[in-house]
C-alpha positions in Angstrom: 23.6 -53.1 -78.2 24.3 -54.5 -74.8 26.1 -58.2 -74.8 26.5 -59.8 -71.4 29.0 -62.2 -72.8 31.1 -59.5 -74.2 35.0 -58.7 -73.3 35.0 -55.1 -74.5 34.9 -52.2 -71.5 32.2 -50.6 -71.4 32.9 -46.8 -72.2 30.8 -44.8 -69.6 30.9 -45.9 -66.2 27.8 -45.3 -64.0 28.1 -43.1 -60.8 25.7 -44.2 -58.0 24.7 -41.6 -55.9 22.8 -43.2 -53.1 21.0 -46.2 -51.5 17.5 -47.0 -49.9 16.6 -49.7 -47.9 12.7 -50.9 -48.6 11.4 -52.4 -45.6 8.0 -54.9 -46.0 5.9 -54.0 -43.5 2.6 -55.1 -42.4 0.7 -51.7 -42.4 1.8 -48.7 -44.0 -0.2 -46.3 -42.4 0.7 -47.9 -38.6 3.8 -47.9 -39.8 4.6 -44.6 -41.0 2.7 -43.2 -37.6 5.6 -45.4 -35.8 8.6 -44.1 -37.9 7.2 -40.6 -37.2 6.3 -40.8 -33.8 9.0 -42.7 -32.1 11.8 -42.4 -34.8 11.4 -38.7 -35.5 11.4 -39.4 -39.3 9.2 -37.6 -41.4 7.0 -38.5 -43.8 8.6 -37.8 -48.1 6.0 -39.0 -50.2 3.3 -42.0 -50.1 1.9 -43.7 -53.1 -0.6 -46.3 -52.3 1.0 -49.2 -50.0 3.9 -47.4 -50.2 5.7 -44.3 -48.9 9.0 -43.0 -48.5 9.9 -41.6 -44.8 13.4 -39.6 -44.4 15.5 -38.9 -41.3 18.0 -35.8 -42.0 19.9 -37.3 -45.3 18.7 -41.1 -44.4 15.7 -42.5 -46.5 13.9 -45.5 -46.1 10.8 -46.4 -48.0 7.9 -48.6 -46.6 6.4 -51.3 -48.5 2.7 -52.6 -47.9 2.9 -56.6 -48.5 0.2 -56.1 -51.6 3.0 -54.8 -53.0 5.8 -57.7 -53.7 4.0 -59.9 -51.3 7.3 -60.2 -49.4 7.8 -61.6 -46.3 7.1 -58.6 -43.6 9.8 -57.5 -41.7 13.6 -58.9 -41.4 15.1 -56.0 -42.7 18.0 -54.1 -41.6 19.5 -50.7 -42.3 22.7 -49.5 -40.6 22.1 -45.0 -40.5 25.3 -43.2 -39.7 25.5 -40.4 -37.4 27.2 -37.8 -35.6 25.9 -39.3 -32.1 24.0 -41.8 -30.8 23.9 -41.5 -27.2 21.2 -38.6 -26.7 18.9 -40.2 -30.1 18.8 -43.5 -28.4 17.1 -42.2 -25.3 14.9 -39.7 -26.9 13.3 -42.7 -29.3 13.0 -44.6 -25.7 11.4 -42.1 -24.1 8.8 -42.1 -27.0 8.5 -45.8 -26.5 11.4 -47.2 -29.1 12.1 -50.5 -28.8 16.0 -51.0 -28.6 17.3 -54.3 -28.3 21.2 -53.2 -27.3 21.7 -50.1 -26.1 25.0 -47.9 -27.3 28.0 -49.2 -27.3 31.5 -49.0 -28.9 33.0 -51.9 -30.8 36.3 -52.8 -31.6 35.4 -52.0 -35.7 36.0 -48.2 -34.5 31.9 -47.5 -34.6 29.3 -46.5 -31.3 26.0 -48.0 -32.1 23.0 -49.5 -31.3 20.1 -51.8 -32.3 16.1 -50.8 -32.0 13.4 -52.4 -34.0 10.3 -51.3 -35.8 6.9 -53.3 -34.9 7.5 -55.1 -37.8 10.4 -56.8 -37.3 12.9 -54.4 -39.5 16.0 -53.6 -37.4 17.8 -50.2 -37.8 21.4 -49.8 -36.4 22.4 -46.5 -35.3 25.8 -45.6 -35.1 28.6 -43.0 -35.1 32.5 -43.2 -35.0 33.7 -44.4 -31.5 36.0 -41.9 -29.9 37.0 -44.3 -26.9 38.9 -47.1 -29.2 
């Protein structure tokens, strides 16, 4: 039987495998034509208020506010890359919004910032190779 107050190790040690951001977003269905549109994500599964889009390896999963009843938006997910340059003005082109362009940092990474109707940022960014 679990104990949270006890010493003893526990004897099998859990192996994660991945993580998925949930963003709260206002409308699903507006939504998921944005991520697919101008993000070039593609639609995994929807259930109800809620769906699950994936980019390459990257998933995300959209949640309807009758779902938690979270505040919409202020999310953020950082997606790594081989390159960010040519992605960045492709989702422009479609009509992205991208509130900083790329650029490389002095933490080693090339990325940049755009933002979903909703509010939900998503970072893109790849190793630098100028630094």
């Amino acid at each position: 039987m679990y104990n949270p107050r006890s010493t003893k190790k526990a004897t099998h040690n859990m192996k994660t495998t991945t993580a998925i951001p949930v963003f709260q977003v206002s409308d699903v269905e507006a939504s998921l034509k944005h991520y697919t549109g101008i993000f070039g994500f593609s639609e995994d599964f929807r259930f109800g208020d809620y769906a699950g889009i994936k980019l390459g390896d990257v998933r995300v999963h959209l949640s309807g506010h009758s779902i938690h009843e979270r505040p919409v938006g202020g999310g953020t997910a950082y997606i790594l890359c081989d390159e960010v340059d040519d992605y960045c003005a492709k989702i422009k082109r479609n009509g992205a919004i991208v509130k900083s362009d790329p650029k490389d940092y002095p933490y080693g990474m090339r990325d940049f910032m755009a933002v979903d109707p909703d509010g939900n940022h998503l970072a893109f960014g790849c190793e630098a190779k100028n630094i």
